[in-house]
mmCIF file of the N, C-alpha and C atoms, coordinates in Angstrom:
data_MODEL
# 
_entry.id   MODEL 
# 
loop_
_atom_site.group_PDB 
_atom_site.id 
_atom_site.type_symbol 
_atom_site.label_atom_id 
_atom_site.label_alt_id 
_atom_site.label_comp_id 
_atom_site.label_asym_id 
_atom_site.label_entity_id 
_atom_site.label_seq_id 
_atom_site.pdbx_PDB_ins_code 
_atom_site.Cartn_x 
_atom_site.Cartn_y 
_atom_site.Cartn_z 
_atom_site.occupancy 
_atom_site.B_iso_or_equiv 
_atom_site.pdbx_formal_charge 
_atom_site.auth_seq_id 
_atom_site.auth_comp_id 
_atom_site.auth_asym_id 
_atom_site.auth_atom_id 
_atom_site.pdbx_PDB_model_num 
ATOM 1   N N  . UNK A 1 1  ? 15.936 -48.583 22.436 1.00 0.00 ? 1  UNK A N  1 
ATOM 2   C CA . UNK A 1 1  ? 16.239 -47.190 22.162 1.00 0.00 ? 1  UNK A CA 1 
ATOM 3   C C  . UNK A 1 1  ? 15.613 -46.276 23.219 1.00 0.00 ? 1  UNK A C  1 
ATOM 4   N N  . UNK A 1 2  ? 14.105 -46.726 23.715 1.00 0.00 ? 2  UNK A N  1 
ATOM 5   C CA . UNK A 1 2  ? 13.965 -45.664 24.625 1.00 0.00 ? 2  UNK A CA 1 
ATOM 6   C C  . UNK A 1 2  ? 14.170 -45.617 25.924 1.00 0.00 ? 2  UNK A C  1 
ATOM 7   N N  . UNK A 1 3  ? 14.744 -46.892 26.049 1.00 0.00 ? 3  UNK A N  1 
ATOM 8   C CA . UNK A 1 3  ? 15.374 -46.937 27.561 1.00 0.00 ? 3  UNK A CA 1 
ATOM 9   C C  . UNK A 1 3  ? 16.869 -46.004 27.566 1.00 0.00 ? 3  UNK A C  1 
ATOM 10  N N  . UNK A 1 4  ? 17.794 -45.919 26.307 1.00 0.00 ? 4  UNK A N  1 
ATOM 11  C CA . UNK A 1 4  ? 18.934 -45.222 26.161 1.00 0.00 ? 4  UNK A CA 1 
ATOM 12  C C  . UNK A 1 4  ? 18.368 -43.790 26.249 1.00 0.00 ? 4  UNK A C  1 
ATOM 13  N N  . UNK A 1 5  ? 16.954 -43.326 25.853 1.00 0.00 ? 5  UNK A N  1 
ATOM 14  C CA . UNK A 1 5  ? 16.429 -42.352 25.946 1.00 0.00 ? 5  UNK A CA 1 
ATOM 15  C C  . UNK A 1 5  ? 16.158 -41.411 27.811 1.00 0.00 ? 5  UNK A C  1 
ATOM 16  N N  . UNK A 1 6  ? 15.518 -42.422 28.235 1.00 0.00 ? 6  UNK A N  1 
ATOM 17  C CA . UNK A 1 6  ? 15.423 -41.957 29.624 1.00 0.00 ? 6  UNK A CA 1 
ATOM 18  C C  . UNK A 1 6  ? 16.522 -42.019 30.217 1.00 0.00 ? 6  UNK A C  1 
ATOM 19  N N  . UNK A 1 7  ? 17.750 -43.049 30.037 1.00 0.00 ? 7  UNK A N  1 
ATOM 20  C CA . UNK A 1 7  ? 18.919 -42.938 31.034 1.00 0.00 ? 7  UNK A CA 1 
ATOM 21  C C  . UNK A 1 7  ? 19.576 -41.582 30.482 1.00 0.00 ? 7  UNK A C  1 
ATOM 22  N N  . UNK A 1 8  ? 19.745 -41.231 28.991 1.00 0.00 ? 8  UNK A N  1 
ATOM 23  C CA . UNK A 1 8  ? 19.806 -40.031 28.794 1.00 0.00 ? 8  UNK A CA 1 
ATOM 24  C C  . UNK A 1 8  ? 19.696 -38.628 29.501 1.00 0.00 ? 8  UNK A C  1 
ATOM 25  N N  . UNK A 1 9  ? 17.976 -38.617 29.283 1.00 0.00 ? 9  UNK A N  1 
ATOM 26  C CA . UNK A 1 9  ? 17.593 -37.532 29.749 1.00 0.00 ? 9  UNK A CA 1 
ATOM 27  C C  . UNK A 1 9  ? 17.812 -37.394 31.389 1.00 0.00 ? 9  UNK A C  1 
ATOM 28  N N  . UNK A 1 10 ? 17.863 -38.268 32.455 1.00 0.00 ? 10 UNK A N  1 
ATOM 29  C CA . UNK A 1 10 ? 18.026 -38.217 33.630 1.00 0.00 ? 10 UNK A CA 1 
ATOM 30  C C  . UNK A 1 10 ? 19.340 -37.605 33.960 1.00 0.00 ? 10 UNK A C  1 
ATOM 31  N N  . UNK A 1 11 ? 20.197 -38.336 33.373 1.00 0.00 ? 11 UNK A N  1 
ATOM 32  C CA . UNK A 1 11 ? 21.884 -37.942 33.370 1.00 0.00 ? 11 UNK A CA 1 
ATOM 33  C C  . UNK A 1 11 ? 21.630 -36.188 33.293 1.00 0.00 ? 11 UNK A C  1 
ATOM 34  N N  . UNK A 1 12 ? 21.207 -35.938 32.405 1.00 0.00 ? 12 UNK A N  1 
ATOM 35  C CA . UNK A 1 12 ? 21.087 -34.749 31.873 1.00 0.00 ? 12 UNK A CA 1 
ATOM 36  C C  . UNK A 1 12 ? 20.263 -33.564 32.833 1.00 0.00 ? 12 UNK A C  1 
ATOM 37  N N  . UNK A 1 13 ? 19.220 -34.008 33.182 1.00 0.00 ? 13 UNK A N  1 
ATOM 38  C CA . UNK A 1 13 ? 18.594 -33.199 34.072 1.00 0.00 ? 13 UNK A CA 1 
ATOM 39  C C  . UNK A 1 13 ? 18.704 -32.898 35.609 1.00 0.00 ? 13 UNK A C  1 
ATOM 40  N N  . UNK A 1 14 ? 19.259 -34.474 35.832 1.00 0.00 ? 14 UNK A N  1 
ATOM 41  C CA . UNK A 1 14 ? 19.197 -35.110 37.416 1.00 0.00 ? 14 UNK A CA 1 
ATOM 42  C C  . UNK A 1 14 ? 21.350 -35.885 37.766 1.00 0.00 ? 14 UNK A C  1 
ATOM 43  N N  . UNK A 1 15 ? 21.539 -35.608 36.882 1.00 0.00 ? 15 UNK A N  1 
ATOM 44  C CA . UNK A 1 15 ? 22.888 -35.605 37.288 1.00 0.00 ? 15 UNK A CA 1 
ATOM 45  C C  . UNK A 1 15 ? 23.143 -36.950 38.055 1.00 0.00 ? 15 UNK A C  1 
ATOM 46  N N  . UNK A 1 16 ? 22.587 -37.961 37.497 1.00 0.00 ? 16 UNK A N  1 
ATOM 47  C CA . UNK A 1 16 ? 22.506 -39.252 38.184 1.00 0.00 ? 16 UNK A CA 1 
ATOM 48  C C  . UNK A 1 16 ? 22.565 -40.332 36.795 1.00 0.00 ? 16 UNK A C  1 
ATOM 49  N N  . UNK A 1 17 ? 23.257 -41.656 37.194 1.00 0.00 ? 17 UNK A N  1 
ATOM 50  C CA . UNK A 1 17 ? 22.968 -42.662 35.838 1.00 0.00 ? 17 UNK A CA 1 
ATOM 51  C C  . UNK A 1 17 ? 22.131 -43.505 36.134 1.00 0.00 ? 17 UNK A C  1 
ATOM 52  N N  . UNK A 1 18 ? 21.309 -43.861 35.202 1.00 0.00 ? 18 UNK A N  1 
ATOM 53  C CA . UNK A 1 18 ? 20.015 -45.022 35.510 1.00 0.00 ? 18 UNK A CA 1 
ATOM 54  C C  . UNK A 1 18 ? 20.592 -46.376 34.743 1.00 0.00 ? 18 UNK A C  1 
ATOM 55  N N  . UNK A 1 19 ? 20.426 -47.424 35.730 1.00 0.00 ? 19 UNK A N  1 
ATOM 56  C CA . UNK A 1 19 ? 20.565 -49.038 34.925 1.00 0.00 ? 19 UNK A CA 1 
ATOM 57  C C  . UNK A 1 19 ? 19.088 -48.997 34.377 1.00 0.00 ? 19 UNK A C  1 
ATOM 58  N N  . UNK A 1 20 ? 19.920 -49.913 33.558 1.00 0.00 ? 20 UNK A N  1 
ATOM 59  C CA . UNK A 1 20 ? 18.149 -50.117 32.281 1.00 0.00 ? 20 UNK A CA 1 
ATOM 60  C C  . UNK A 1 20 ? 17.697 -51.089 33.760 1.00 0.00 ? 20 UNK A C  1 
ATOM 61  N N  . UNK A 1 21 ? 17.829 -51.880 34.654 1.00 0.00 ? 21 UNK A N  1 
ATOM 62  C CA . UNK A 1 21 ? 17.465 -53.016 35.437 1.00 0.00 ? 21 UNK A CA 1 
ATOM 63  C C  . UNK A 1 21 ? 16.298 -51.989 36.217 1.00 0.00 ? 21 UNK A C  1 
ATOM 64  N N  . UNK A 1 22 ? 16.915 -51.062 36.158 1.00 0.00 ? 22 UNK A N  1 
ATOM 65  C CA . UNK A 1 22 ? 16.170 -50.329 37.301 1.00 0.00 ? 22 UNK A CA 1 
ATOM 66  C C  . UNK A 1 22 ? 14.258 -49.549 36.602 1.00 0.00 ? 22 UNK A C  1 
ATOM 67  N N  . UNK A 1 23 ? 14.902 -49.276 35.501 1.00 0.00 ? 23 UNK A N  1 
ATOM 68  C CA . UNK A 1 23 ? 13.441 -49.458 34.484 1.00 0.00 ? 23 UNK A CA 1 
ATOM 69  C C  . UNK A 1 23 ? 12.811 -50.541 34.424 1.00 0.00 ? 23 UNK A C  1 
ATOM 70  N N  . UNK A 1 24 ? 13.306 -51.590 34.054 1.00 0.00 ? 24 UNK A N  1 
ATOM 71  C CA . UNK A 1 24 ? 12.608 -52.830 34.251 1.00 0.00 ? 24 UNK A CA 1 
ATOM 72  C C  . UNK A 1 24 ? 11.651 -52.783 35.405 1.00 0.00 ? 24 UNK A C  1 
ATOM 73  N N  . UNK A 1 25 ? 12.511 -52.605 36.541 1.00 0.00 ? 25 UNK A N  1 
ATOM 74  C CA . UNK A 1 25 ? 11.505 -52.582 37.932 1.00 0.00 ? 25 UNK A CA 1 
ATOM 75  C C  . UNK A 1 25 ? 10.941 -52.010 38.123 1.00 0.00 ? 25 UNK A C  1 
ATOM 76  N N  . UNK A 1 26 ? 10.835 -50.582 37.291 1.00 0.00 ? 26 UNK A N  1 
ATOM 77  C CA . UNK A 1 26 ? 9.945  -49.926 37.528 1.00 0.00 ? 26 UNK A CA 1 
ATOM 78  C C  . UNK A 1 26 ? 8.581  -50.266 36.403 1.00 0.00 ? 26 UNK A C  1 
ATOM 79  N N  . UNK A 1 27 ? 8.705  -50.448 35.784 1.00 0.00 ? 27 UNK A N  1 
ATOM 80  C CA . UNK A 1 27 ? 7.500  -51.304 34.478 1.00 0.00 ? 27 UNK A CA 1 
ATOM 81  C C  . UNK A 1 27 ? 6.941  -52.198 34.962 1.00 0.00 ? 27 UNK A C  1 
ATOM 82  N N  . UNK A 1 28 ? 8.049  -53.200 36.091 1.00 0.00 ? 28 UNK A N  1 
ATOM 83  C CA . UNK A 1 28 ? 6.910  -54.147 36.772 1.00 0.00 ? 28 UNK A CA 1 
ATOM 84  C C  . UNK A 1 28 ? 6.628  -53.843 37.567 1.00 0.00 ? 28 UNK A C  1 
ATOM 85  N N  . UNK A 1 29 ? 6.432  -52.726 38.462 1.00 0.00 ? 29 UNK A N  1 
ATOM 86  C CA . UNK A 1 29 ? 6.015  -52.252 39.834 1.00 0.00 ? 29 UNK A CA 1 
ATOM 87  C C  . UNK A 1 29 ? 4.446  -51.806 38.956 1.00 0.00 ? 29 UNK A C  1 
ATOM 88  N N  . UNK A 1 30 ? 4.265  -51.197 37.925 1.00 0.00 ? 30 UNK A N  1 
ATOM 89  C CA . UNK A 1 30 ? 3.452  -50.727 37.522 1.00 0.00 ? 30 UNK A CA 1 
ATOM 90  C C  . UNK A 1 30 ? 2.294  -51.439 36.556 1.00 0.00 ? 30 UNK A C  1 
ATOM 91  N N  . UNK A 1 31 ? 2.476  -52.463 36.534 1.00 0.00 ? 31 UNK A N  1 
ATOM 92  C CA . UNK A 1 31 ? 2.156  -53.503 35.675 1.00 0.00 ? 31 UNK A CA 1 
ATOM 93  C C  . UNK A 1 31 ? 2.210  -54.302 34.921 1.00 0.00 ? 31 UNK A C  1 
ATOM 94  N N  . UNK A 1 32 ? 3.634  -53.790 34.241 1.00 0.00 ? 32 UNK A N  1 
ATOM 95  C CA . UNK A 1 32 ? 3.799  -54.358 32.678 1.00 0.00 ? 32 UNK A CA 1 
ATOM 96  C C  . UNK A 1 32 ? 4.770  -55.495 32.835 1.00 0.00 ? 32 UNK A C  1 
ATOM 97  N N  . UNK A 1 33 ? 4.174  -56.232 32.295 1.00 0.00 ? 33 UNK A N  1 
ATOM 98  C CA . UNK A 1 33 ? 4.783  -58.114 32.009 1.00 0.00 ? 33 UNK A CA 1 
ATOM 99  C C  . UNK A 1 33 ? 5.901  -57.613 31.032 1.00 0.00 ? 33 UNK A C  1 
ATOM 100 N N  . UNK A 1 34 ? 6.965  -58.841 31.535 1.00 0.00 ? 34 UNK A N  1 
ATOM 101 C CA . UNK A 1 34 ? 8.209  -57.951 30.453 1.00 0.00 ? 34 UNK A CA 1 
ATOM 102 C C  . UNK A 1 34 ? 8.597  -59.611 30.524 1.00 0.00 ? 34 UNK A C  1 
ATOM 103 N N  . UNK A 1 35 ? 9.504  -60.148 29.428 1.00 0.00 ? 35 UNK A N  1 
ATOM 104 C CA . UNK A 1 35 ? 10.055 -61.104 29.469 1.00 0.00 ? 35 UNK A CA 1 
ATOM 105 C C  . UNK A 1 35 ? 11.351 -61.207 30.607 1.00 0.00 ? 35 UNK A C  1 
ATOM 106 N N  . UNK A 1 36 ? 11.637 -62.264 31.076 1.00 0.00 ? 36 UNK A N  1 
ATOM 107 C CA . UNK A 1 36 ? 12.984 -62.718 31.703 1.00 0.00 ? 36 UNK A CA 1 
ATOM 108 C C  . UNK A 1 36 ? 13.770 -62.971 31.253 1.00 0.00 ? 36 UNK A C  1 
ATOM 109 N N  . UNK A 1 37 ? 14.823 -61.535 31.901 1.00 0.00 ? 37 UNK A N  1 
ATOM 110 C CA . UNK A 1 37 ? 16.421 -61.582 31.316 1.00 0.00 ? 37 UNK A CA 1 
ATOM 111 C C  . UNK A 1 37 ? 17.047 -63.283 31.362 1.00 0.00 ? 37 UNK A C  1 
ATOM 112 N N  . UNK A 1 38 ? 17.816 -63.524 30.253 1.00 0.00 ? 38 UNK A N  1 
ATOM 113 C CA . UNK A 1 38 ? 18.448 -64.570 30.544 1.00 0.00 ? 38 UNK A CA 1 
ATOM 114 C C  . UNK A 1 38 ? 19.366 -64.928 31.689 1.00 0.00 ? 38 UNK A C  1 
ATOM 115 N N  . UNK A 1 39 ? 19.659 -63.568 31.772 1.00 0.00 ? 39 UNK A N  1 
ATOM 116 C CA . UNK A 1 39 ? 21.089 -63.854 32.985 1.00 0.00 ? 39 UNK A CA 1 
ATOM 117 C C  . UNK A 1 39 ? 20.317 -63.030 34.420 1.00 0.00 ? 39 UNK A C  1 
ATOM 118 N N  . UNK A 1 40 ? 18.658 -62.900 34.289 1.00 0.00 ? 40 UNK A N  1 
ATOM 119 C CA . UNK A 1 40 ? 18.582 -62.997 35.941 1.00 0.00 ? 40 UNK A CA 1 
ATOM 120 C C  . UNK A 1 40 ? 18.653 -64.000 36.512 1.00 0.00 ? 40 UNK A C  1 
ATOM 121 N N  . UNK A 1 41 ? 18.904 -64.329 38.002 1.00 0.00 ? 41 UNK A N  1 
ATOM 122 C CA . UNK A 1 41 ? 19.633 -65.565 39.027 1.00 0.00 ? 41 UNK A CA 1 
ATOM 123 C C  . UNK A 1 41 ? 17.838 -65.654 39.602 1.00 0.00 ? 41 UNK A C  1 
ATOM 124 N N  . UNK A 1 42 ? 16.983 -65.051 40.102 1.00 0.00 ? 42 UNK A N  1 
ATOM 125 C CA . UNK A 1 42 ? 15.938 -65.180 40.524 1.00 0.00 ? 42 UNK A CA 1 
ATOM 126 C C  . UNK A 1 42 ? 14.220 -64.372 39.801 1.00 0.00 ? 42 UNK A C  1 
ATOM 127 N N  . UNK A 1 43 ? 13.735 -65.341 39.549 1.00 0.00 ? 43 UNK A N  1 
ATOM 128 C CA . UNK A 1 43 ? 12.331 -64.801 39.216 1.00 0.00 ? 43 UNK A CA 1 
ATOM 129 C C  . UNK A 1 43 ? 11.390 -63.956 39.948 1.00 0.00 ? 43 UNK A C  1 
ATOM 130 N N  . UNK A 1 44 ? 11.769 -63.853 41.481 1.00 0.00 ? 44 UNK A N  1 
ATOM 131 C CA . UNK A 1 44 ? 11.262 -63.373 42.091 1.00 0.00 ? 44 UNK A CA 1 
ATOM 132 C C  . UNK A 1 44 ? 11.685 -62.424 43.555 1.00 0.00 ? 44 UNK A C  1 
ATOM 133 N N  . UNK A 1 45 ? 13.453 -62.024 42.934 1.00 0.00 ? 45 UNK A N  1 
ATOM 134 C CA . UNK A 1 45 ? 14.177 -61.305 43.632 1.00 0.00 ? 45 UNK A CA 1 
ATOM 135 C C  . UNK A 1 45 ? 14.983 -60.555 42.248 1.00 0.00 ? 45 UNK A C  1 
ATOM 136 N N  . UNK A 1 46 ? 15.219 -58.932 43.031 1.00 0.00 ? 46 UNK A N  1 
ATOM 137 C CA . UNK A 1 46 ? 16.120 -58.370 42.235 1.00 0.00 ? 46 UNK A CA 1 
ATOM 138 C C  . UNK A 1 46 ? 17.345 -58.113 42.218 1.00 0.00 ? 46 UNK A C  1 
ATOM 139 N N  . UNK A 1 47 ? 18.378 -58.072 41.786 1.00 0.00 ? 47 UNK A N  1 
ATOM 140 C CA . UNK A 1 47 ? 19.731 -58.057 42.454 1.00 0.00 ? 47 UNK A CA 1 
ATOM 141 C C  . UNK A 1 47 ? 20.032 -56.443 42.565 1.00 0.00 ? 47 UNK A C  1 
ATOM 142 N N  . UNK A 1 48 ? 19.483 -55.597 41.400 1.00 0.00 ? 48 UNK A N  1 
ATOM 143 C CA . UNK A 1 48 ? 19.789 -54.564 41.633 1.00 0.00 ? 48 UNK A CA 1 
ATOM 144 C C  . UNK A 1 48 ? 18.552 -53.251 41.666 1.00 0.00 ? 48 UNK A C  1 
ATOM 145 N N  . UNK A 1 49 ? 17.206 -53.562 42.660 1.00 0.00 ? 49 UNK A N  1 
ATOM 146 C CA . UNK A 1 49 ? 16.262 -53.105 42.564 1.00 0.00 ? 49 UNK A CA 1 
ATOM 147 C C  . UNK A 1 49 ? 16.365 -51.225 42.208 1.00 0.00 ? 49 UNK A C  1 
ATOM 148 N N  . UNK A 1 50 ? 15.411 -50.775 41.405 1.00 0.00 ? 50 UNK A N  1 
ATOM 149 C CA . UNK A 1 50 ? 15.683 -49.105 41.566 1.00 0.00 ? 50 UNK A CA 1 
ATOM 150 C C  . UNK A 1 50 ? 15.716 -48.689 43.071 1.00 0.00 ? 50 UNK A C  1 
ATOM 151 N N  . UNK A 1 51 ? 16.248 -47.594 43.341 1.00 0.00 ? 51 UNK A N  1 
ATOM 152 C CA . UNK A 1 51 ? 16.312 -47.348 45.023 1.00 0.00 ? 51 UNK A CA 1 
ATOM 153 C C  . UNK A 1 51 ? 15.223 -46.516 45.161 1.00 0.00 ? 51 UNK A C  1 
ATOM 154 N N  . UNK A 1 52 ? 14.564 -46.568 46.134 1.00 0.00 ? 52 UNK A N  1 
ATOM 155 C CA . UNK A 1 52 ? 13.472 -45.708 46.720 1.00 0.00 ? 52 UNK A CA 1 
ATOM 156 C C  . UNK A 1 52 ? 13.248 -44.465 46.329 1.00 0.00 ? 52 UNK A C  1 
ATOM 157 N N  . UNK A 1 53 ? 14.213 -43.827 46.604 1.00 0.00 ? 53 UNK A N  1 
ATOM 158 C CA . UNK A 1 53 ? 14.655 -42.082 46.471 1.00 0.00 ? 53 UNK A CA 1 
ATOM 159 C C  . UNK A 1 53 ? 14.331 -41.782 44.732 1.00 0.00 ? 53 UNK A C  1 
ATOM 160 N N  . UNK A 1 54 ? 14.996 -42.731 44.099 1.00 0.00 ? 54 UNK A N  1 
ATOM 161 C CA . UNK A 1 54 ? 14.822 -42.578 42.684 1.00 0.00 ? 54 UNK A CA 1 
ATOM 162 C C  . UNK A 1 54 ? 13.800 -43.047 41.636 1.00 0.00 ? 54 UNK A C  1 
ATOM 163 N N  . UNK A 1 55 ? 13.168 -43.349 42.334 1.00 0.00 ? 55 UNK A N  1 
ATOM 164 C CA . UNK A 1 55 ? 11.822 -44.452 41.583 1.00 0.00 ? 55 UNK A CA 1 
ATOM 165 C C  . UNK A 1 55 ? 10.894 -42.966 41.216 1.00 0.00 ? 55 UNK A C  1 
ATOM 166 N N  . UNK A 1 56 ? 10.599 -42.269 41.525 1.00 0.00 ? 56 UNK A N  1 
ATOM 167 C CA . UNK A 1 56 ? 9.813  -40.807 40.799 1.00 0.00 ? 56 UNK A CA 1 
ATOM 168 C C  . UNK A 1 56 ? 10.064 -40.550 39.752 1.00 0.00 ? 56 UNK A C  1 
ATOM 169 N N  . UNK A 1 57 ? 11.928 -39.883 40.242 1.00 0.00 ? 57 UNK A N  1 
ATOM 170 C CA . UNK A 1 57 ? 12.389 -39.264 39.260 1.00 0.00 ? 57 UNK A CA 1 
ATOM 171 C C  . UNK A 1 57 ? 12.806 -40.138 37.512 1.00 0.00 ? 57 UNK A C  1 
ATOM 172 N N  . UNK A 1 58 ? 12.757 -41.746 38.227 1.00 0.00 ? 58 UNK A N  1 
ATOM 173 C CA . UNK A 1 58 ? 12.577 -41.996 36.693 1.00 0.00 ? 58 UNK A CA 1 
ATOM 174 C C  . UNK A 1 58 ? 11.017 -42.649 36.047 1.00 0.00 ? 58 UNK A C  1 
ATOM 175 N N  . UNK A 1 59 ? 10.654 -42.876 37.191 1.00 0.00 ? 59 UNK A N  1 
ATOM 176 C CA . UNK A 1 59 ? 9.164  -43.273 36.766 1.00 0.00 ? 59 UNK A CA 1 
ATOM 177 C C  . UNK A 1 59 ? 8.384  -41.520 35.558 1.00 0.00 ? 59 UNK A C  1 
ATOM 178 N N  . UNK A 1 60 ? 9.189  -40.430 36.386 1.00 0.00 ? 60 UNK A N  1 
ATOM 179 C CA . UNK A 1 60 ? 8.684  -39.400 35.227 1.00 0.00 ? 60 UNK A CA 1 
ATOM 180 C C  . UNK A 1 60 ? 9.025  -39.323 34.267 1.00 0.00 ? 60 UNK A C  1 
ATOM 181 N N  . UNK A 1 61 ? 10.449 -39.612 34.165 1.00 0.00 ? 61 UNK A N  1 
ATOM 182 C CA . UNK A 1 61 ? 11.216 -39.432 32.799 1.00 0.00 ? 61 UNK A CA 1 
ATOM 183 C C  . UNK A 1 61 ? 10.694 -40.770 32.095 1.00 0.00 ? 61 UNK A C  1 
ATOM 184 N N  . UNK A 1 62 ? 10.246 -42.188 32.414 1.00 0.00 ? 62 UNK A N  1 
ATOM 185 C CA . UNK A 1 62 ? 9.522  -42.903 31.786 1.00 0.00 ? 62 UNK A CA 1 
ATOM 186 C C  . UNK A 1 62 ? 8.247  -42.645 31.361 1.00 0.00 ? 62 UNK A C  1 
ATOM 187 N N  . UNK A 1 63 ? 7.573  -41.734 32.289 1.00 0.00 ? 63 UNK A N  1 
ATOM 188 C CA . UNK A 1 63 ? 6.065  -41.387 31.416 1.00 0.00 ? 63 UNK A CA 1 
ATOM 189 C C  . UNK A 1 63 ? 6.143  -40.626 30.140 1.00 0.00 ? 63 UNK A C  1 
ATOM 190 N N  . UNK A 1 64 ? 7.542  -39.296 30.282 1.00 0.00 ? 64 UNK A N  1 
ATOM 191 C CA . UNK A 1 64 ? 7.190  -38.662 29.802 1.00 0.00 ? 64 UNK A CA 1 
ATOM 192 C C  . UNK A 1 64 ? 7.849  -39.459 27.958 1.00 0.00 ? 64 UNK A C  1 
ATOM 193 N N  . UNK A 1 65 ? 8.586  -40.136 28.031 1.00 0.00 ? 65 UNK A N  1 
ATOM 194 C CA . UNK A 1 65 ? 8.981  -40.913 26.708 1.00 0.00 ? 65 UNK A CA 1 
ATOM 195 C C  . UNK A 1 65 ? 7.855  -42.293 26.028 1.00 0.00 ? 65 UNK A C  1 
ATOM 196 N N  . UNK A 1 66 ? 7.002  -42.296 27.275 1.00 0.00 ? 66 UNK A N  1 
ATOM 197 C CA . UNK A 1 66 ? 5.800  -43.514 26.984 1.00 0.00 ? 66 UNK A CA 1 
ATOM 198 C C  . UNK A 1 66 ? 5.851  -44.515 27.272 1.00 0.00 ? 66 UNK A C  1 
ATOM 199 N N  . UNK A 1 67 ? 6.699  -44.567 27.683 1.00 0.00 ? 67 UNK A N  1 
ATOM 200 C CA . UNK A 1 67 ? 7.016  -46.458 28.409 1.00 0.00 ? 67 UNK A CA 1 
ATOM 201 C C  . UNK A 1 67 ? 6.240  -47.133 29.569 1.00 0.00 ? 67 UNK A C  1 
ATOM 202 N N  . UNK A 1 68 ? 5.409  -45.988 30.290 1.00 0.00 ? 68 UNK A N  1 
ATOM 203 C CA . UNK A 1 68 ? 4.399  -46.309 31.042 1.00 0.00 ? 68 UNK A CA 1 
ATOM 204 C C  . UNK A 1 68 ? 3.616  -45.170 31.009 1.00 0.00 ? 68 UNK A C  1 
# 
């Protein structure tokens, strides 16, 4: 639910859509152990990493819902 929350609010503020994949990467850039998707191809590559430019703007909208 609160990942539907931040792709939400981003859409909304920032006029952009967020993959939940891209939260993921950002939770593990930051620390947090998350289980492995069934259908990722590599443990230690991403297929669809968050992009540079956008890693702020949702890393904020993730603080501000609590997810990090």
């Amino acid at each position: 639910m609160t990942y539907k929350k931040v792709q939400e609010y981003v859409k909304r503020k920032y006029n952009f859509s967020v993959k939940s994949c891209w939260i993921a990467h950002i939770k593990e850039l930051n620390g947090i152990k998350m289980k492995q998707a069934p259908n990722r191809l590599s443990s230690t590559e991403r297929k669809y990493p968050c992009p540079e430019e956008k890693i702020l703007v949702v890393k904020n909208a993730m603080k501000k819902f609590g997810l990090i």
